[in-house]
C-alpha positions as CSV (number, residue, x, y, z in Angstrom):
1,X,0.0,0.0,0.0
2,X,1.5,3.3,-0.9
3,X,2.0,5.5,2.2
4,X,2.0,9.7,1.5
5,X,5.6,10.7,1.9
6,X,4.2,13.8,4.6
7,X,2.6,10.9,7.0
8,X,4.1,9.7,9.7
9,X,3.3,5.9,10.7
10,X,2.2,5.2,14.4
11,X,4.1,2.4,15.7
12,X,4.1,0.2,19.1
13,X,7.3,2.4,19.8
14,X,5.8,5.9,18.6
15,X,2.9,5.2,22.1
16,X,6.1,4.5,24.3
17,X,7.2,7.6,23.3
18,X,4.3,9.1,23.7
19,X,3.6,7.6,27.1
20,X,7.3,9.5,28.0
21,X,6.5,12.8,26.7
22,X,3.2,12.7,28.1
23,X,0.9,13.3,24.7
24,X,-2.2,11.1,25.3
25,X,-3.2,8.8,23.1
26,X,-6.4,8.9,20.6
27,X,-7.9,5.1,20.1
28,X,-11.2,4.2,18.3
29,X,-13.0,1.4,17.3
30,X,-13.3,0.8,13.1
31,X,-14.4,-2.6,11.5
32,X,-15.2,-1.9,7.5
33,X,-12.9,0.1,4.8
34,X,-15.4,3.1,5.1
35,X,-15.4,3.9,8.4
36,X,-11.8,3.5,9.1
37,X,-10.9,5.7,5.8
38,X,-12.8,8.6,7.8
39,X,-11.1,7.8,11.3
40,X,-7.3,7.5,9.6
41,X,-7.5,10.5,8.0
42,X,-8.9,12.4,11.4
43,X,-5.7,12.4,12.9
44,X,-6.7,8.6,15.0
45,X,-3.2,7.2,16.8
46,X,-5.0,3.8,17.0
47,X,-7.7,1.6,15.7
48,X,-9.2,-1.1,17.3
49,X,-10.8,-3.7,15.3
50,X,-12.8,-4.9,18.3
51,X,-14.5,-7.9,18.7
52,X,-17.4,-5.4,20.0
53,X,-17.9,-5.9,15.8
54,X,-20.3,-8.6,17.0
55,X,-22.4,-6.1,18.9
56,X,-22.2,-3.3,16.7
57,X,-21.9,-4.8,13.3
58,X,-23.7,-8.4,13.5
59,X,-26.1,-7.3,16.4
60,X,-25.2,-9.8,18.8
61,X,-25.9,-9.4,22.4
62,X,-22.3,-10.4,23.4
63,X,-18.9,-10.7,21.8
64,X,-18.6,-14.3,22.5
65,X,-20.0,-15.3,19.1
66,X,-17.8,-13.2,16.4
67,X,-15.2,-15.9,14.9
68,X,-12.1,-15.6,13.6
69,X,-12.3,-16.0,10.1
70,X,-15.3,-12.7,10.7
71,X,-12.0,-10.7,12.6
72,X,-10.1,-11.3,10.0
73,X,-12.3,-10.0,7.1
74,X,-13.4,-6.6,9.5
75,X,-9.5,-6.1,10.2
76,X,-8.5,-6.8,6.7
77,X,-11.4,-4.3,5.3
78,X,-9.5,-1.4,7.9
79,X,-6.0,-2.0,6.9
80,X,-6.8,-1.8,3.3
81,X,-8.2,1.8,4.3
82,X,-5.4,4.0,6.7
83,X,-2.1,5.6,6.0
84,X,-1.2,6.2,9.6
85,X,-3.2,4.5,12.6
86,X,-1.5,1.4,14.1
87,X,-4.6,-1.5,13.7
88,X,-4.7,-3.4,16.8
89,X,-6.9,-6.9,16.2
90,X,-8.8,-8.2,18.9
91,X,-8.4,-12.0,19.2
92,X,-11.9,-13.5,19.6
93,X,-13.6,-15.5,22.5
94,X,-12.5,-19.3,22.0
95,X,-8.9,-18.2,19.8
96,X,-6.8,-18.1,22.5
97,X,-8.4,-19.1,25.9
98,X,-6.4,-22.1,27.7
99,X,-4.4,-23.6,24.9
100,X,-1.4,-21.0,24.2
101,X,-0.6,-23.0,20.3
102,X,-3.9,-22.1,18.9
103,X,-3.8,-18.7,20.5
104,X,-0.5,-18.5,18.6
105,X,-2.1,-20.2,15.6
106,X,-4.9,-17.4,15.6
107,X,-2.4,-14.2,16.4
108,X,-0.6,-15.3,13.0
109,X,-3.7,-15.7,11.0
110,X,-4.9,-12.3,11.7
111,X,-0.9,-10.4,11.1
112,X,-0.7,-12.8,7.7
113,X,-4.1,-12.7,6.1
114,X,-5.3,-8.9,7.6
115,X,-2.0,-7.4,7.4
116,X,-2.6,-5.9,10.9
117,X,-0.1,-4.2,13.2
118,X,-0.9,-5.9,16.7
119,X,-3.5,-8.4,18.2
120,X,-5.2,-7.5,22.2
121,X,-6.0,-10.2,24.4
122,X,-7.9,-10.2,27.4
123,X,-6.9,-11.4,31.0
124,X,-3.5,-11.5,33.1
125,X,-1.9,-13.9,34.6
126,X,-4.2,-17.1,33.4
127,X,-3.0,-16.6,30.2
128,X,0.8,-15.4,30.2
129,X,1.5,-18.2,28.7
130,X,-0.5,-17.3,25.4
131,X,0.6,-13.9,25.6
132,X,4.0,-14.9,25.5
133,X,4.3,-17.7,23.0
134,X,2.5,-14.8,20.4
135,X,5.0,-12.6,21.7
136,X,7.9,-14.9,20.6
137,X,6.8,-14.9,17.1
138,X,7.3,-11.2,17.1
139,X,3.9,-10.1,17.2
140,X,2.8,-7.3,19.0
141,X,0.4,-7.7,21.8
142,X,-1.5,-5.2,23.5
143,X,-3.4,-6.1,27.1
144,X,-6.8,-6.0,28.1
145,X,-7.9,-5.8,31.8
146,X,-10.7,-4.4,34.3
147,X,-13.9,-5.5,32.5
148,X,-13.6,-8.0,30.0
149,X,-16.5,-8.7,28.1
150,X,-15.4,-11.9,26.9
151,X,-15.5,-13.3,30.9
152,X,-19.0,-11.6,31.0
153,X,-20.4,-15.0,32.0
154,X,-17.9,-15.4,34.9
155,X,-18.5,-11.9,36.2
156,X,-22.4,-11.9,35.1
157,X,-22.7,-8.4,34.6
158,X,-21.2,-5.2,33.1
159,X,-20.7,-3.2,36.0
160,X,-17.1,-1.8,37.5
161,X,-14.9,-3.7,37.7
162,X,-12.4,-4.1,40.7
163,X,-13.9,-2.6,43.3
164,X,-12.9,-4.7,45.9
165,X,-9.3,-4.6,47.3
166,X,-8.2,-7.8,46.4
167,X,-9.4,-7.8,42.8
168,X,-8.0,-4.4,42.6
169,X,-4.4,-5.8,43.9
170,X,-4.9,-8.5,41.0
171,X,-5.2,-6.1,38.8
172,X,-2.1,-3.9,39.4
173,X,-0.2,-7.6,39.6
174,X,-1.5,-8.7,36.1
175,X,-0.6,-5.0,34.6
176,X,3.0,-5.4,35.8
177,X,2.9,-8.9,34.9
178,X,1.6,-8.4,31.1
179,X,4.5,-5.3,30.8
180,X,7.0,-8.2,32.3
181,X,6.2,-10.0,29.5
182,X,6.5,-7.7,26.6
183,X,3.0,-6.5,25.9
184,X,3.4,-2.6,24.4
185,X,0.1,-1.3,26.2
186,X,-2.6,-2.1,28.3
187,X,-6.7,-1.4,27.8
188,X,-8.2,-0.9,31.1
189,X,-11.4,-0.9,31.0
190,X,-14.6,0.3,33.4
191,X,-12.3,0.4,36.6
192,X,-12.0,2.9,39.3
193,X,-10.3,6.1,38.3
194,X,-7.4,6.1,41.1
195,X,-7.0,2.6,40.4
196,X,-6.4,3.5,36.4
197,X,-3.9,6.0,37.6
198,X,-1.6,3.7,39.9
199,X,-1.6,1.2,37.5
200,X,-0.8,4.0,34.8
201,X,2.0,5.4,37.2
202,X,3.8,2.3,37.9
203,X,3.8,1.3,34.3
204,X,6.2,1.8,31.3
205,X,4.1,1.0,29.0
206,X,0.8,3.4,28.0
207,X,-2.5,2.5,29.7
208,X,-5.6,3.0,27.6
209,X,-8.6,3.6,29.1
210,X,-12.5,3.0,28.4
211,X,-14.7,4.5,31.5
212,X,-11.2,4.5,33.3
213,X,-10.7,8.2,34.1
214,X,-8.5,10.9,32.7
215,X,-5.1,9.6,34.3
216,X,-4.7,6.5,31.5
217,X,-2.2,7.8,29.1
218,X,-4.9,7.3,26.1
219,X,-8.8,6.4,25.7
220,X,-10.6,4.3,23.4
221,X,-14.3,4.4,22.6
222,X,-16.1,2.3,20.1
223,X,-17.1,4.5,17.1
224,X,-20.6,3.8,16.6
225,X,-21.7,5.0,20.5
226,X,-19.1,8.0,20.0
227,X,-21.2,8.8,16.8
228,X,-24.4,8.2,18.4
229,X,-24.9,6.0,15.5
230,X,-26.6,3.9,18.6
231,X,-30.0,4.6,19.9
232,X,-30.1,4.2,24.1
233,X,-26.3,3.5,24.6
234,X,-25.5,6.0,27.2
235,X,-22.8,5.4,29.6
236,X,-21.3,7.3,32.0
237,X,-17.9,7.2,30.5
238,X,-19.2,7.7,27.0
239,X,-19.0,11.4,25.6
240,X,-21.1,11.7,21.8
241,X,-19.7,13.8,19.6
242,X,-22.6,13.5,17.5
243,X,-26.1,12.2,16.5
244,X,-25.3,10.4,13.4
245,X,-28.6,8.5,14.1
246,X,-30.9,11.2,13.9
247,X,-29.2,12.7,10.6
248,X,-29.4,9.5,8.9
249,X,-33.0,8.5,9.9
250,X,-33.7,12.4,8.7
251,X,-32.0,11.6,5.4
252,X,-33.4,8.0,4.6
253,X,-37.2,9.8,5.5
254,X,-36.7,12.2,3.0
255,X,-35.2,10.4,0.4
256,X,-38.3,8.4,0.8
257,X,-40.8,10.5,0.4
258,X,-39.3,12.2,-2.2
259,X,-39.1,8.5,-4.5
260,X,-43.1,8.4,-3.2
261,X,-43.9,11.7,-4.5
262,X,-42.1,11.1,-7.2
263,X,-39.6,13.8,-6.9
264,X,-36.7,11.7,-7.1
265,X,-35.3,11.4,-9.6
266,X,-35.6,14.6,-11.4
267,X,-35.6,15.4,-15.0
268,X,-31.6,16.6,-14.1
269,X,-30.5,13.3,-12.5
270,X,-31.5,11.3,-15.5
271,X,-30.1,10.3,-18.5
């Protein structure tokens, strides 16, 4: 893919440097060529291709269902689209969990047939030894901890997460734990705000955060709720910079009533 001479490609090492020189860190969800041509060219640092694609793109009620081969074509669809961002891949529910050669199996699928810069995977310490062994093959791996919608099941809600003292002393463990073992950065996601900022202190490595507070050294929201391209998604941590749903249910209701009145097309927009 050609890259513009003038832009400057975002690496795993251009967010260390960041982290150091204390410029934050932009992040958003993209899953289709479209969408991510838009966010690249907006200045984005990162795009996730989440596996909140299920949700948001196939309207399931989880992620849990979204498969591999499906991460691949949504990553592969963004990377053909952006001259700058670094595209991070999430690795799906059932690609990596207890057995750490398919999670290395899947982690090169995704780099080889997407052409993606780094995969996330959720958890800490349960599954170091998948982190690693993708880590080995030279593939960059970014963390995911706090709430992780894949456990949703274990944890059987989407409230905070790590509230409790000893949960919260897990976390900080599994932060320093996933930076031991190479990871670049770390998504925390829907913890407490002082516990986002001790984590974020006592790393190297950037700290992302999603309903985390301001101290994470970036933030990442997914694109359709930023957009308000969702009806009734309101969060607490979520700020909408527009109301793409309204301006697009405007647009479609006009452009049908003008095909009913037969106003479209006109004697201009014919042949």
């Amino acid at each position: 893919m050609s890259v513009h001479k003038d832009v400057k490609r975002i690496t795993t090492r251009t967010l260390q440097e960041m982290k150091r020189h204390g410029e934050k860190i932009a992040m958003l969800t993209a899953y289709d060529y479209s969408m991510a041509t838009i966010v690249d060219a907006a200045g984005i640092d990162v795009i996730l291709v989440g596996d909140s694609a299920s949700n948001v793109m196939a309207g399931h009620e989880t992620t849990l269902p979204i498969t591999l081969d499906q991460m691949i074509y949504h990553a592969s669809s963004v990377v053909r689209a952006i001259n700058r961002a670094l595209v991070v891949v999430d690795l799906p529910f059932g690609s990596y969990q207890g057995n750490s050669k398919e999670a290395l199996n899947s982690a090169i699928r995704i780099m080889k047939e997407s052409g993606a810069h780094a995969v996330k995977i959720e958890g800490g310490l349960e599954i170091a030894e998948s982190v690693s062994r993708i880590l080995t093959a030279g593939i960059p791996v970014m963390g995911h901890l706090g709430l992780t919608p894949q456990s949703i099941y274990k944890f059987g809600t989407y409230t905070v997460r790590a509230k409790e003292e000893a949960e919260a002393q897990k976390l900080v463990e599994d932060a320093i734990k996933l930076q031991e073992l190479g990871c670049f950065a770390i998504v925390l996601e829907k913890i407490p705000a002082e516990l986002a900022k001790k984590v974020s202190e006592q790393l190297s490595i950037p700290t992302i955060g999603i309903g985390a507070g301001r101290h994470c050294d970036g933030q990442v929201l997914v694109i359709h709720d930023m957009l308000g391209l969702n009806k009734g998604f309101r969060p607490r941590f979520l700020r909408q910079y527009a109301s793409l749903y309204d301006i697009m249910n405007d647009a479609i209701q006009h452009y049908v009533s003008d095909v009913k009145a037969k106003d479209f097309p006109s004697e201009k927009e014919q042949y």
